[in-house]
KEVEX-111440 format. One record per residue (C-alpha): x, y, z. Coordinates in steps of 0.1 Angstrom, whole numbers, padded with zeros to 4 digits, always signed. Layout:
REM KEVEX-111440
XYZ;...
//
This chain:
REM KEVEX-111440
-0080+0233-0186;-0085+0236-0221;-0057+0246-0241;-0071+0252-0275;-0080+0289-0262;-0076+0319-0281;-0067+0350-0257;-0076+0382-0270;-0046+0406-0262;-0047+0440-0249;-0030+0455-0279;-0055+0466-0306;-0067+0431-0315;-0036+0412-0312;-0038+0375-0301;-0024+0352-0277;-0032+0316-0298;-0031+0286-0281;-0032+0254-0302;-0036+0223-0291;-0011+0192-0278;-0006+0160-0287;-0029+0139-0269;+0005+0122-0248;+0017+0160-0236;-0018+0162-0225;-0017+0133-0199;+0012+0148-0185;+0025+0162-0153;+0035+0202-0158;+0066+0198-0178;+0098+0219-0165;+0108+0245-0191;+0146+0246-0200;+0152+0278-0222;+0188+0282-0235;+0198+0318-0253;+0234+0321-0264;+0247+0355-0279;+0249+0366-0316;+0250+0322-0326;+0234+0320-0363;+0227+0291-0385;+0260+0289-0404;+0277+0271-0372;+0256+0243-0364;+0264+0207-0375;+0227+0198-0376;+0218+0228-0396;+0244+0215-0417;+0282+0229-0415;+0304+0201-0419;+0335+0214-0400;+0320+0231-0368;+0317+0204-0334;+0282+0207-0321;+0277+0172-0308;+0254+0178-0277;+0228+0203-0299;+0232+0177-0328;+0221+0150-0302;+0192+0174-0289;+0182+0183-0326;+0177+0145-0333;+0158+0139-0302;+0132+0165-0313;+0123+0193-0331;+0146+0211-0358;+0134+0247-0365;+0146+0256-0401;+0122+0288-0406;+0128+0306-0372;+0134+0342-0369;+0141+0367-0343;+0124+0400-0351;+0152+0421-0340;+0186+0417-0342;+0198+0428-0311;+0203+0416-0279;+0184+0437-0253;+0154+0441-0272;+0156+0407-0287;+0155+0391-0251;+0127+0417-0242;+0109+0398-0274;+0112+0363-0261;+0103+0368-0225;+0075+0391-0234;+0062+0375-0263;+0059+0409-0274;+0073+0428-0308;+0099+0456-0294;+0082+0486-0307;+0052+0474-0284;+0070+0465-0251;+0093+0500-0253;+0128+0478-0251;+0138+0495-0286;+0173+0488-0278;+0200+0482-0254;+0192+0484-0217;+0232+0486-0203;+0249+0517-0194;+0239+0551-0215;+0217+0531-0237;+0186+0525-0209;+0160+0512-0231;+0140+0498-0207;+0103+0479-0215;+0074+0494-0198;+0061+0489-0165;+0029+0476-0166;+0038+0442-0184;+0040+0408-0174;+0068+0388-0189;+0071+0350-0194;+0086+0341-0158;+0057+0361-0138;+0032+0341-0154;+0047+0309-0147;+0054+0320-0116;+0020+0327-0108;+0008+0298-0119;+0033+0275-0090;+0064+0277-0110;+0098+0279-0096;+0117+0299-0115;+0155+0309-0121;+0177+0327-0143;+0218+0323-0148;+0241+0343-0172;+0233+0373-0192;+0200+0391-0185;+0204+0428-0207;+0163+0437-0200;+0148+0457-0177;+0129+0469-0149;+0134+0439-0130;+0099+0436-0118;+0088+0433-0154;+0113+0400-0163;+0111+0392-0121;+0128+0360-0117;+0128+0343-0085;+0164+0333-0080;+0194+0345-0092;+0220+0318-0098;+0258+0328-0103;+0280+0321-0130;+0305+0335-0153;+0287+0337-0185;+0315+0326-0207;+0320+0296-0186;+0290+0276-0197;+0299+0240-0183;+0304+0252-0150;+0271+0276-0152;+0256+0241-0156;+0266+0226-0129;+0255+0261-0112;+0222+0251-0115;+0222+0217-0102;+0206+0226-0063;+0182+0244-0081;+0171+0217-0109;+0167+0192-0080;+0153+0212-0051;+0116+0204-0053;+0104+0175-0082;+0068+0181-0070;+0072+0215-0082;+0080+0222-0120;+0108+0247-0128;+0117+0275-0155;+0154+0279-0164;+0162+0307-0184;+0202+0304-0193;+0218+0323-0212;+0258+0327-0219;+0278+0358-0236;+0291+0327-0260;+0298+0335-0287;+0294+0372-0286;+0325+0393-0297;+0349+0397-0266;+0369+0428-0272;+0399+0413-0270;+0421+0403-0300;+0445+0373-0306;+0478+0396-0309;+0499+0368-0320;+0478+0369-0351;+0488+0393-0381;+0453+0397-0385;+0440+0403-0349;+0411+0389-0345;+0385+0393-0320;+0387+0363-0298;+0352+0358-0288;+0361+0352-0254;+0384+0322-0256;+0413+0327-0237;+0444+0308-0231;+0440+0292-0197;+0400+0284-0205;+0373+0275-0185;+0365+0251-0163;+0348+0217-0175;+0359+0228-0210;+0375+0213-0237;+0387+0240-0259;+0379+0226-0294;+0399+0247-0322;+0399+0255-0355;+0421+0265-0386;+0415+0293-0398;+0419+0276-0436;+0387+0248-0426;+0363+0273-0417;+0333+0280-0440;+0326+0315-0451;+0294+0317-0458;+0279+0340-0486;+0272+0374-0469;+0310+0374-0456;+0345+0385-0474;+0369+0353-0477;+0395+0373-0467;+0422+0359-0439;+0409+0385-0413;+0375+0372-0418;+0389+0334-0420;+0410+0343-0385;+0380+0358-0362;+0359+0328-0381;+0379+0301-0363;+0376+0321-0329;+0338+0324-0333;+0340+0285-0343;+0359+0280-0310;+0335+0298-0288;+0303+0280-0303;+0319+0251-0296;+0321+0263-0259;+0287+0268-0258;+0278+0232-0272;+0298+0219-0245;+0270+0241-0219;+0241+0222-0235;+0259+0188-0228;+0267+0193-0192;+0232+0205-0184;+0216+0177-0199;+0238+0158-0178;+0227+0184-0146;+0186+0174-0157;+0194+0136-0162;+0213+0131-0128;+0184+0147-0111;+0156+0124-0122;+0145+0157-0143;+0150+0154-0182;+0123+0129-0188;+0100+0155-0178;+0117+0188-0195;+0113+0208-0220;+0147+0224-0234;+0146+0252-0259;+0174+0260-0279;+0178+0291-0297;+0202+0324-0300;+0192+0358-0296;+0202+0375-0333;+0227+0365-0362;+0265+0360-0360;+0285+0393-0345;+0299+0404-0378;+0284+0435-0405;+0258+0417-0426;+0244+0400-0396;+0234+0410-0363;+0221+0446-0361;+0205+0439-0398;+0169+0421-0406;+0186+0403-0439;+0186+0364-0433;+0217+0358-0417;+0207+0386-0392;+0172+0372-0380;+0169+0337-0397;+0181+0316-0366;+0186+0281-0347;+0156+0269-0325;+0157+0237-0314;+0129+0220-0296;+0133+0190-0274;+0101+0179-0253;+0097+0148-0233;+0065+0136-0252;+0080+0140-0286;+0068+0109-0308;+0088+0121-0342;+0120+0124-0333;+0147+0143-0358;+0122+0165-0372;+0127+0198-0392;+0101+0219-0391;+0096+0245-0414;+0071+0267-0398;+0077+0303-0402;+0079+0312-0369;+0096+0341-0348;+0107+0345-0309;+0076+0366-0302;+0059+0328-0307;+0080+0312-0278;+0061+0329-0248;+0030+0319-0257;+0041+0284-0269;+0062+0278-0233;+0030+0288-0212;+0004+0264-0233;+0031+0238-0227;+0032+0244-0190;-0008+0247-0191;-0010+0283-0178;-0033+0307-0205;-0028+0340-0186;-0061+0359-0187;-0044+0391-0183;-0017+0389-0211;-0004+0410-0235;+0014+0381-0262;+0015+0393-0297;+0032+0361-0304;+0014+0327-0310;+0019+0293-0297;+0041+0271-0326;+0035+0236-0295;+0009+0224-0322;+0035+0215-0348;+0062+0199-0333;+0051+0170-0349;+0050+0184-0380;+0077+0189-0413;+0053+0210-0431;+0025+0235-0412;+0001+0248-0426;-0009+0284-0417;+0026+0293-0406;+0038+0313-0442;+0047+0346-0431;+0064+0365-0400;+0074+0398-0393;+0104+0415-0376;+0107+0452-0362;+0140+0465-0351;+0152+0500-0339;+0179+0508-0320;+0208+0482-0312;+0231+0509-0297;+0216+0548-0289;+0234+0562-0315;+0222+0536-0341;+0189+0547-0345;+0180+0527-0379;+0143+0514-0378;+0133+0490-0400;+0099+0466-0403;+0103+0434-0423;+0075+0412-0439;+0087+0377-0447;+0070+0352-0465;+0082+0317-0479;+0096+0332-0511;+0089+0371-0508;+0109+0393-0481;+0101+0430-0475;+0124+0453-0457;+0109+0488-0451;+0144+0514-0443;+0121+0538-0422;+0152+0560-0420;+0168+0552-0454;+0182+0585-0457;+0205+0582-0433;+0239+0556-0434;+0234+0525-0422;+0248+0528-0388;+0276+0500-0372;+0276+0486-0335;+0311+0496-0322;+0329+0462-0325;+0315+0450-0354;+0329+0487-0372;+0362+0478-0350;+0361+0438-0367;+0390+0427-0384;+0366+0414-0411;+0349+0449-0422;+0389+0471-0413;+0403+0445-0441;+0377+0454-0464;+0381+0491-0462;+0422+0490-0459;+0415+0471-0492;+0396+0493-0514;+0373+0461-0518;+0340+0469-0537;+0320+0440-0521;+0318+0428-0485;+0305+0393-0495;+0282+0391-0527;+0270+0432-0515;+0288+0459-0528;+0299+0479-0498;+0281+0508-0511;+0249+0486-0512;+0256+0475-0477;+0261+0515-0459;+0232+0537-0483;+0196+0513-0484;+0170+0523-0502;+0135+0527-0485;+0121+0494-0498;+0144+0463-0509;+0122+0436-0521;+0139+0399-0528;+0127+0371-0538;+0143+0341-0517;+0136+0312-0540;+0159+0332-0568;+0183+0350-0548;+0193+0339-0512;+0218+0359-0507;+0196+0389-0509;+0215+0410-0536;+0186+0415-0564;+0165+0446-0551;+0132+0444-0569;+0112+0472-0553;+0116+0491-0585;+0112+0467-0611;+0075+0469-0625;+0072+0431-0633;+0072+0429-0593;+0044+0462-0582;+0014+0435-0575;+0039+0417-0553;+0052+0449-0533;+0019+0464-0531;+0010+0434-0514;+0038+0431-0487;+0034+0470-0478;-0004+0462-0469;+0008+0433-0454;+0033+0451-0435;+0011+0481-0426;-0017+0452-0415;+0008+0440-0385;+0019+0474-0376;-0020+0486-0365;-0021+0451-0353;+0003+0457-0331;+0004+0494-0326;+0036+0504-0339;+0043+0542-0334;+0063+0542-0364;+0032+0532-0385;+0022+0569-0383;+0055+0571-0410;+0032+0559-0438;+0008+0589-0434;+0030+0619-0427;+0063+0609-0453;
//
């Protein structure tokens, strides 16, 4: 088969790019496909992507046995229609998830697709999912078992999955797993003056766990949050939880290894949006979209690697299938395959990405299309005349009720003003300001440079058939 193949999509001249393998994947057996998805887990609390407080042992370990992502971006940040993004390979606006599927939200992706497990499947995989699934119709993301688990109780989801991994070694697998850690929980740690959301730890834990936690005075508050004890409180909890979650990968490397499968797997590591607190998830600046991925494959020459591609979660479909050898003649990927530079610190070609997010909740209709590049970052407020509108718990946080009980003027380094009324560009440069405070849409010195990223921007949308590309003709 040959997998330098270039699939034209049935989207308006998007492509499905295949690149090519190192000559060692190529000699190869089928590689199983491990993909791991926890909830709301951003950059800020991983030891290998360099906090020096939180316990990330087993995802240190896998970072230094391959691949460490440091430019990788989901393009919504939301949790439905971010999963719809990584199994379709598909940008939200064009696979109709624009929001949550659960309860009165019922986004749901269209019909006629074909997601990442039914092409594997057709092409002799077995696949399964475990945990948190939050995309529908079924017979669009069809899996072909169902394992149980608790999705807060990673270790034991692990061992869930053991019959599974080691039913049929002439057969390769796809495991999609994917835990609620650390995703807010609702409940709050009473005890605490500050009540913070507890991320689902709980006092009489899980099994196979080793509840790892934290003071509240060692955590680090990253830029885009208030160091306020309420934030400092739900930080430790959220520390706690990830720690949960690490404790997942471990055991079901252990699962792989014990049945003869993890020199022939592929394991994926990645999160579906930013951290659950307001000037994260739910938002397309950095800490909301800029993410962990983590690739480990069996052929890997360079180990300990960071990568730093620009790439987004639209890229993992297509980069999963020419890894498994299947190039689906019948796809719809918008994204394209990244497997050519995991051997790579620097890629060429891979400078910009895009991220398009609309709903999280039904009442938070916000769109917003983002153009990134490695120094320029466009955010386009389709609705910037309305307020920016909060998911529930992160409104309900301890972190954002202290700021407003306060009278505080800032929520991190943006004034809380800044953070509720957006204008209808915000232009930053990255290399100057980070944090993404500077707004330079306005400022003439920067017009050639706006200019540029709108056509940019407008480019991907016909690319991809956004319907809210129309917004640049009629407003």
């Amino acid at each position: 088969m040959n997998r330098r193949t270039f699939l034209k999509s049935g989207l308006g001249g998007a492509a499905l790019a295949f690149g090519p393998l190192t000559a060692l994947a190529m000699e190869r057996r089928r590689p199983n496909v491990v993909l791991f998805v926890s909830d709301d887990h951003g950059r800020e609390t991983l030891g290998c992507y360099g906090n020096p407080v939180i316990k990330t042992p087993n995802l240190d370990a896998l970072a230094a046995d391959g691949v460490r992502f440091l430019n990788a971006f989901c393009t919504t940040a939301s949790c439905s229609a971010s999963r719809s993004v990584i199994l379709t390979g598909m940008y939200n606006h064009a696979n109709g998830q624009y929001g949550h599927e659960h309860a009165y939200h019922h986004f749901i992706s269209f019909p006629n697709l074909k997601s990442l497990p039914v092409h594997l499947s057709e092409a002799g995989y077995r696949t399964a999912r475990i945990g948190k699934y939050h995309v529908a119709p079924e017979e669009v993301y069809q899996f072909e078992t169902v394992l149980p688990g608790n999705s807060r109780s990673p270790v034991q989801m692990a061992d869930n999955c053991r019959p599974f991994v080691a039913a049929d070694k002439d057969k390769p697998f796809f495991l999609y797993f994917c835990l609620s850690d650390p995703h807010r929980s609702g409940g709050v740690v009473a005890e605490s003056p500050y009540k913070p959301d507890r991320f689902g730890n709980r006092p009489a834990g899980y099994p196979g766990v080793t509840e790892v936690e934290y003071d509240p005075k060692d955590v680090v508050v990253p830029p885009f949050l208030p160091d306020t004890p309420a934030c400092r409180a739900e930080l430790a909890q959220h520390y706690q939880s990830v720690s949960r979650v690490d404790q997942g990968v471990g055991r079901l490397v252990e699962v792989l290894k014990a049945a003869g499968q993890w020199d022939n797997t592929v394991f994926i590591y990645i999160s579906d949006n930013g951290v659950a607190f307001p000037g994260a998830k739910t938002t397309l600046y950095e800490p909301g979209m800029r993410l962990p991925c983590i690739v480990r494959t069996p052929w890997q020459r360079s180990k300990g690697l960071a990568c730093d591609a620009l790439i987004n979660f639209a890229d993992l479909a297509p980069t999963i299938l020419e890894m498994a050898g299947v190039a689906p003649k019948d796809s719809t990927i918008q994204g394209r395959s990244f497997a050519s530079v995991l051997e790579s610190e620097h890629a060429d070609g891979w400078d910009t990405t895009y991220a398009s997010h609309t709903f999280h909740e039904i009442t938070m209709y916000y769109p917003m299309r983002v153009v990134r590049e490695r120094r320029f970052k466009l955010i386009w407020n389709i609705a910037h005349g309305l307020d920016y509108p909060f998911a529930s718990d992160l409104y309900d946080s301890a972190t954002w009720q202290g700021v407003l009980n306060s009278g505080a003027t800032h929520y991190g380094r943006r004034t809380v003003q800044a953070y509720l009324h957006r204008p209808k560009f915000e232009l930053y440069d990255l290399q100057e300001d980070p944090d993404e405070v500077n707004n330079l849409a306005d400022n003439p010195a920067h017009a050639e440079t706006l200019k540029r990223l709108q056509n940019k921007l407008k480019d991907f949308q016909e690319r991809t058939k956004d319907p809210w590309r129309l917004k640049w003709r009629y407003e």
